[in-house]
C-alpha positions in Angstrom: -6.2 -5.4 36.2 -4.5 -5.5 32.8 -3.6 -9.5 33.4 -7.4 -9.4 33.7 -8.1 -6.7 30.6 -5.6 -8.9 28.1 -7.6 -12.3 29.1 -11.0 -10.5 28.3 -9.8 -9.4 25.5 -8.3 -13.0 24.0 -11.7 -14.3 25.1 -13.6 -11.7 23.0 -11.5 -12.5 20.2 -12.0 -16.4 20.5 -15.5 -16.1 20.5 -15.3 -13.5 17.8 -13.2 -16.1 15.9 -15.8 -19.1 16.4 -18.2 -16.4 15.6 -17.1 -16.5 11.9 -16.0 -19.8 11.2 -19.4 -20.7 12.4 -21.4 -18.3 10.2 -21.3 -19.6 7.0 -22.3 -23.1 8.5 -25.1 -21.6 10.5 -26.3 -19.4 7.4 -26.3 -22.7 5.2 -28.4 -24.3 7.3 -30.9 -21.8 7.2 -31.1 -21.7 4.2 -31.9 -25.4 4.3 -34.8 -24.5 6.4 -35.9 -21.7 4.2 -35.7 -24.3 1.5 -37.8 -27.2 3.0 -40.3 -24.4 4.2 -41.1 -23.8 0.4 -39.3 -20.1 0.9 -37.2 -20.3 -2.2 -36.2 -16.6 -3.0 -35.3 -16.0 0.7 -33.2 -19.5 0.2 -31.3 -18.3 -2.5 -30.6 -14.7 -1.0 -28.8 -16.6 2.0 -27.0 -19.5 -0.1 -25.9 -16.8 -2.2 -24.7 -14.9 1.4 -22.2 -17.9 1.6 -20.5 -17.7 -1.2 -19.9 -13.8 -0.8 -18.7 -14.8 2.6 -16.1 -17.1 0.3 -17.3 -20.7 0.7 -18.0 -23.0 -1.8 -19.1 -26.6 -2.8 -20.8 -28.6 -4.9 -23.3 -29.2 -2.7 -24.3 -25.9 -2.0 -24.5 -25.1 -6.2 -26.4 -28.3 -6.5 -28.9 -26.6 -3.8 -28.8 -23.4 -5.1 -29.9 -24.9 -8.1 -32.6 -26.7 -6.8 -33.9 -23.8 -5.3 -33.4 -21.3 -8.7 -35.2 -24.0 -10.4 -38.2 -23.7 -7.9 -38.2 -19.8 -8.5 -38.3 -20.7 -12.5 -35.2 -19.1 -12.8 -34.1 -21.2 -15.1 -31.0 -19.5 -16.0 -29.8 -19.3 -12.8 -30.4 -23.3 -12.5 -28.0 -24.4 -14.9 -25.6 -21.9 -13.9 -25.1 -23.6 -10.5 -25.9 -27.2 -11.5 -22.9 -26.6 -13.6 -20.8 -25.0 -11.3 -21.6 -28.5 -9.2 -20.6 -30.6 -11.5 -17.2 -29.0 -11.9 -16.3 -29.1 -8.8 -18.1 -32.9 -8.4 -18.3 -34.4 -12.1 -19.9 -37.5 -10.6 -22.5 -35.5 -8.8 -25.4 -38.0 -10.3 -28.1 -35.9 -8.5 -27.3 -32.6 -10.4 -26.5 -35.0 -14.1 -30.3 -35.1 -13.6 -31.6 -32.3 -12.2 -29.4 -30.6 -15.6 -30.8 -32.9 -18.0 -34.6 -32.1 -16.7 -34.0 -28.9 -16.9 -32.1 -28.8 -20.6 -35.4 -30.3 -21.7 -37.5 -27.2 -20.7 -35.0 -24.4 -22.2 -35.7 -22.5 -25.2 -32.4 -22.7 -27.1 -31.2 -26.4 -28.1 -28.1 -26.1 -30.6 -26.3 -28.9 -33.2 -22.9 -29.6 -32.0 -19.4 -29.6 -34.3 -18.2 -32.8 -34.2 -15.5 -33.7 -31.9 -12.4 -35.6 -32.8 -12.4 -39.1 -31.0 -9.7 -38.9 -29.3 -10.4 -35.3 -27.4 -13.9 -36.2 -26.7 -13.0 -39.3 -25.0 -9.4 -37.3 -23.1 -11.9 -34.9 -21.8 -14.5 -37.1 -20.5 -11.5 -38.8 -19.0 -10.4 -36.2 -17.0 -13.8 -34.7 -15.7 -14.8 -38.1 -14.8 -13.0 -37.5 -11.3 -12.1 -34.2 -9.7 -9.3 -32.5 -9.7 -8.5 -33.8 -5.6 -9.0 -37.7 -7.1 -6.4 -37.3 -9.6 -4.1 -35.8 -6.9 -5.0 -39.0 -4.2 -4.8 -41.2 -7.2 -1.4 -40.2 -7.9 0.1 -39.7 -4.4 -1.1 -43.9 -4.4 0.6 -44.9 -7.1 3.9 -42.9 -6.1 3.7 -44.8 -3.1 3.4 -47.9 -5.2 5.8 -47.5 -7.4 7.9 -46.9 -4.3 7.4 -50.2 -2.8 7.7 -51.9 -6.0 11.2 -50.1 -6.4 12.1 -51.0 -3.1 11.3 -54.4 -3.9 13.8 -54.3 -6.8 16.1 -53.0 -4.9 16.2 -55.4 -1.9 14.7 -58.7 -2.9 16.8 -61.6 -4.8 14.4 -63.7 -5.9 14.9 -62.7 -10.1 11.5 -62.9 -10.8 9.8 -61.0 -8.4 13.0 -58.6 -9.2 11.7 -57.8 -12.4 7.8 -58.0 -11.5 8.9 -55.3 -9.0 10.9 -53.4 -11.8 8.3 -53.2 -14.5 5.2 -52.4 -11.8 7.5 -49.6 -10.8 7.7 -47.9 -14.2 4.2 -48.4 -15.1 2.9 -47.7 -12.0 5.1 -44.2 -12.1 4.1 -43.1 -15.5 0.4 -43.7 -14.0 1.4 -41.4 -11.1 2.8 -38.6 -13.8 -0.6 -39.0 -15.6 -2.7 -38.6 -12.6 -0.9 -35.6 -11.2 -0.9 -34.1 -15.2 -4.8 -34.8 -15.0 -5.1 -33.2 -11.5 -3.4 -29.7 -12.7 -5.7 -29.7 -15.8 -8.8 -30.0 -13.2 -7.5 -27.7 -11.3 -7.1 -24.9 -14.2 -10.2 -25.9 -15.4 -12.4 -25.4 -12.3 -10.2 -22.1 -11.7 -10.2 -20.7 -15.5 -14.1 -20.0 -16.7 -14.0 -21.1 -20.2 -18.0 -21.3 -20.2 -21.2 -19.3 -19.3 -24.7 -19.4 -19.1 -27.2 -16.6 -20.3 -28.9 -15.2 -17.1 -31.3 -12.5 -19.1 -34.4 -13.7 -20.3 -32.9 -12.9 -24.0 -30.6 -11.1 -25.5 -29.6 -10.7 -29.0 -26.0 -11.4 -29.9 -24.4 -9.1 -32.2 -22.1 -9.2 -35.0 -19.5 -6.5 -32.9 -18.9 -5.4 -28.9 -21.4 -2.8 -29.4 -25.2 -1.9 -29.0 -25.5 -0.7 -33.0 -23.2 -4.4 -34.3 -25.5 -5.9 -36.5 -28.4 -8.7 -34.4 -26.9 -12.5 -35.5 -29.2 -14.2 -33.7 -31.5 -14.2 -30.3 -30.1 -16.2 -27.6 -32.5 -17.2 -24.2 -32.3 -17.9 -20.4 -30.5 -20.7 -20.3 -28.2 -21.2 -23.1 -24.6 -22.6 -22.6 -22.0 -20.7 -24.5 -18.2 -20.7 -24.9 -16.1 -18.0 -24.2 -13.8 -17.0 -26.8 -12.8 -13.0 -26.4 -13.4 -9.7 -24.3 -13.9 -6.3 -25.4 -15.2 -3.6 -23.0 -18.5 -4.7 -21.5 -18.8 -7.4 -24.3 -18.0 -11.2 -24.3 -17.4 -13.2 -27.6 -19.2 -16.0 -27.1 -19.1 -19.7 -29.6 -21.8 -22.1 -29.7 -21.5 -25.6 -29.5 -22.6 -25.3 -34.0 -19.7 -23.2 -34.2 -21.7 -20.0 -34.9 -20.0 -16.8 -33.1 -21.0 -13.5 -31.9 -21.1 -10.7 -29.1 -23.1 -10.0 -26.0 -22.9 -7.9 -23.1 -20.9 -9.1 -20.3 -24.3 -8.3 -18.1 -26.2 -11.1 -20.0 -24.1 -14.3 -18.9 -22.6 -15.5 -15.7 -19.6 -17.7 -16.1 -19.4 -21.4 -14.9 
């Protein structure tokens, strides 16, 4: 009988166990359905039940957009077409759902000029995601490997040195990858941006209600994070102009 009890009881917790790996796959899905069946507030409610449940991609932002965008919330949208693309920079779909969308917000800023050399680093690195850069550089390790090995073994002089030179290029490649894969990696894990999620709200000049009104900010807007006080984020936009707003008014990326 207790040979029998401890059997039932590893079978209750197997099932259990494929019970909530299976979940979040199961609740996606429906919320596929819900989708497709026009029912795009119920949709949301149950994509947003997977990520409480601790699962994310950037296909499931990308169609939580979609279906935030069908609910005209517009704010909500960019939030999670943003959120795609930084897990997925090359996410083409959500480039253009996010461009659509930028042209119906309320709030289009100037931006400071870049210097040339940081705009084109950073396009660099979130051209690929921050698992590229890793297999990328894991590749050319093993290159460089081989080509040391090569060095090492063959006696033809030529291919000697080919095998040389490919090694040390081919390893400061591998350092550059695996430098650009930890800089993905803290930027998809470090919020350094956020989208207003209120209709509007009016950014002040200090972290509190009676700080002087800079300037009215709407659903949708992308701003930097720069400082936190309190309830209060210090937020930068891409003109440079700086100010305060409740930490209840923006969602980080």
């Amino acid at each position: 009988m207790i040979m029998k009890a401890k059997i039932l009881i590893i079978n209750l917790l197997f099932i259990c166990g494929i019970s909530l790996f299976a979940q979040p796959d199961s609740l996606y899905f429906n919320a596929n359905k819900l989708y497709q069946e026009a029912r795009y507030e119920e949709a949301i409610e149950v994509y947003e039940s997977v990520l409480v449940a601790g699962y994310e991609s950037s296909t499931l932002y990308y169609n939580l957009g979609n279906a935030s965008f069908r609910s005209n919330k517009f704010g909500k949208a960019r939030l999670y077409y943003e959120k795609a693309l930084k897990l997925n920079p090359s996410d083409e779909d959500a480039k253009s759902n996010l461009n659509h969308l930028q042209k119906l917000l309320a709030d289009s800023f100037e931006e400071v000029p870049v210097i040339f050399y940081k705009k084109w680093f950073k396009s660099l690195l979130i051209s690929l995601s921050s698992n590229q850069w890793a297999y990328i550089s894991m590749l050319s390790f093993l290159l460089c490997s081989l080509a040391l090995i090569g060095y090492l073994l063959l006696r033809h002089r030529s291919i000697r040195k080919i095998g040389f030179y490919t090694s040390i290029i081919v390893f400061f490649i591998s350092i550059f990858c695996a430098f650009a894969s930890w800089k993905q990696f803290t930027f998809i894990k470090t919020p350094e941006a956020a989208i207003v999620i209120d209709l509007s709200v009016n950014a002040k000049s200090a972290p509190r209600e009676t700080g002087l009104g800079l300037f009215v900010l709407h659903e949708g807007a992308k701003v930097w994070l720069e400082d936190k006080a309190g309830g209060w984020w210090e937020i930068r936009l891409s003109d440079g102009r700086k100010a305060w707003v409740p930490e209840s008014s923006i969602q980080t990326i």
